[in-house]
N, C-alpha and C positions, 0 to 999 in steps of 0.2 A: 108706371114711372111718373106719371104726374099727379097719381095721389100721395107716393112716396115725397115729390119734391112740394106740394103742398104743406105735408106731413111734417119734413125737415125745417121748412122754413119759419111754421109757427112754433114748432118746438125750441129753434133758434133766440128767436125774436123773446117768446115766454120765459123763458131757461136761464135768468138769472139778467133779462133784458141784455141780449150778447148783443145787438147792433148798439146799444148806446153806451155800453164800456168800451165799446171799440173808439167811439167817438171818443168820449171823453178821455182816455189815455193817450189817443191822436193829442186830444185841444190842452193834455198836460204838459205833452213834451213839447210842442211848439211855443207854450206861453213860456218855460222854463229858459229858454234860450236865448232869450234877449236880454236875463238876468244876467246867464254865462258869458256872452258875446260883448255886451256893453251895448250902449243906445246908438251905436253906428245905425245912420238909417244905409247905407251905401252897401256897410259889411252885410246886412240882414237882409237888404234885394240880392248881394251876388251869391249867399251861400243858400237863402230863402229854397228854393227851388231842390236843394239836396236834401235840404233838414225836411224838407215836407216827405220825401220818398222813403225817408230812414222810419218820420213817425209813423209812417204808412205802413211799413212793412211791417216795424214791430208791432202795432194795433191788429194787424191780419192775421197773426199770429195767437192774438188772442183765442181762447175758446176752441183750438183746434186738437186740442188733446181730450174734447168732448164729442169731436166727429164720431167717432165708433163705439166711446167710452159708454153713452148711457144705453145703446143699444144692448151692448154685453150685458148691463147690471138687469135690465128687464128683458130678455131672451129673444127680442127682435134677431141680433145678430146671427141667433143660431138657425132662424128662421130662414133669412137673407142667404145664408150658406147653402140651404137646402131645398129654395124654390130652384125650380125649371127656369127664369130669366138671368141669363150670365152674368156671375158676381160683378163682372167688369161695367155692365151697365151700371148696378146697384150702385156701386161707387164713384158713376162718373156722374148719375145726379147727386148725389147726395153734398158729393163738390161743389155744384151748381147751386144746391141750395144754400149750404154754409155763403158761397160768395154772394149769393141773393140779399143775405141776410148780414152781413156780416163787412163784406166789401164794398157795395153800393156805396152804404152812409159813409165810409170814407171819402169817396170823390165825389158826392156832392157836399162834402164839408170842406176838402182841400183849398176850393178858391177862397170860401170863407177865412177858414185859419192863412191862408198867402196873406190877409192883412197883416196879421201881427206881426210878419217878416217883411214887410215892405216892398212884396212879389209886384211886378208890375201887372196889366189884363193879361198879355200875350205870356210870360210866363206860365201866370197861374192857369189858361187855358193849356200849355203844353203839358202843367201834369196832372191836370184830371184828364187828361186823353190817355196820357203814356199810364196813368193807373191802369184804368180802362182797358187798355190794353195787357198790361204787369201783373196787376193783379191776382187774374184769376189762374196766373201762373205758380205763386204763393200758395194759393190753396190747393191745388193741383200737387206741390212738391208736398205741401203740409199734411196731405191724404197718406203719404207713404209710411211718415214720421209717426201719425198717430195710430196705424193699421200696427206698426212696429210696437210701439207702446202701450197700446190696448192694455193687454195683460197685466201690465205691470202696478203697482197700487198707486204710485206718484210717476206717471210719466211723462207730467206736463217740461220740467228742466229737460231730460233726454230726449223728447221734442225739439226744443228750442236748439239744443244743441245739434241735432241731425239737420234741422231745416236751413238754418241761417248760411252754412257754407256753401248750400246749394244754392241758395235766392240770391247769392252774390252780384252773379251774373246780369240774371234780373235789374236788380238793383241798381248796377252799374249801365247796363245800354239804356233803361230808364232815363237814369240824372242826364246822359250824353244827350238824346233828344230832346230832355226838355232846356241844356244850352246849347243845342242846336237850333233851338227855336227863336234862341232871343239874342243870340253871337253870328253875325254874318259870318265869321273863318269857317265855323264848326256846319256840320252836315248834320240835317233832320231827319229826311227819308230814311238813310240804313242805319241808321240804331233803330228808329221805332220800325220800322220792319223785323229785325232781328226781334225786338222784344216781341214783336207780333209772332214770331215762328219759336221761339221759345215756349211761349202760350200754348200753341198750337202743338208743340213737340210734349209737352208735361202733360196735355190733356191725352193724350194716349200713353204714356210712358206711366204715367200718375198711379192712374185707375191699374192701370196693370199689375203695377209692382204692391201695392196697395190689397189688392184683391191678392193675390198669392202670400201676402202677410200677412192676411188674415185667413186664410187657409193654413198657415203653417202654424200660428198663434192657438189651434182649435184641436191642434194634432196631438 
């Protein structure tokens, strides 16, 4: 398992440099916004903190229709299928290393890009926590999507399309902790809890559902 998650990580990183398109798709849609919004510095601190979770998740989204893809084209997957250690492991790093690779560079960029919204510190520290936490919930759902679309020759849209209504949720007790964090009315603990048990709920549900889609993909 941890030459596998080695294995993924540099393959990630080499493979068309996936952590810095991530980046830079994050650093496109945050700079776009202030064009949209107008130079309010006021509007771009109070909405700053949602627009960063939106470019987040769609940046995490990136490259996830490559999770299982390049394995099938060079025969790894069918190997994966047919060792002795349960698919379910196989899949719950290989999540691990896509987020390694992939989700990291996002929240140590987050506080960076919070300038260009005019995020206050205590904001921009609420969402590179609540990423941190979100995140690797994202790839976890995103494991399912791309197990689903494997097979198919372009499955990177019917990715996007299965993943987004599930990260919803995500997305949403996210934005709430992080103006929980900077709104005395609003509450911090139980949204970032919830997003914390969501994490923890997709990292079992993920690999599982994942793993049997690619068992049934092979049939």
């Amino acid at each position: 398992m941890g030459a596998l998650f080695v294995r993924d990580v540099r393959l990630a990183v080499r493979a068309g440099g996936g952590a810095l398109i991530g980046v830079l798709f994050f650093l496109a849609v945050i700079a776009v916004i202030p064009f949209g919004v107008g130079p309010d510095l006021n509007l771009l601190a109070r909405i700053g903190p949602a627009i960063l979770w939106i470019g987040a998740l769609l940046a995490a989204l990136l490259g996830l229709d490559r999770l299982f893809q390049a394995d099938r084209e060079d025969g790894s997957l069918d190997l994966m299928l047919m060792q002795e250690t349960p698919l379910f492991l196989t899949v719950f790093v290989k999540c691990a290393a896509h987020w390694t690779a992939t989700g990291v560079p996002l929240i140590i960029a987050s506080p960076l890009l919070g300038l260009l919204m005019n995020v206050d510190g205590m904001a921009m520290a609420a969402v590179a926590a609540t990423l941190l936490a979100g995140t690797p919930a994202v790839t976890f759902i995103g494991a399912v999507g791309a197990a689903v679309s494997v097979a198919l020759p372009r499955g990177g849209l019917l990715l996007s399309v299965l993943v987004l209504p599930l990260a919803i949720p995500v997305l949403i007790f996210g934005v709430s902790a992080v103006y929980g964090a900077v709104e005395d009315p609003a509450p911090f603990l139980q949204p970032f809890l919830i997003l914390c048990a969501l994490t923890l709920f997709f990292s079992v549900l993920g690999p599982l559902a994942a793993s049997a889609a690619l068992r049934a993909s092979t049939d």
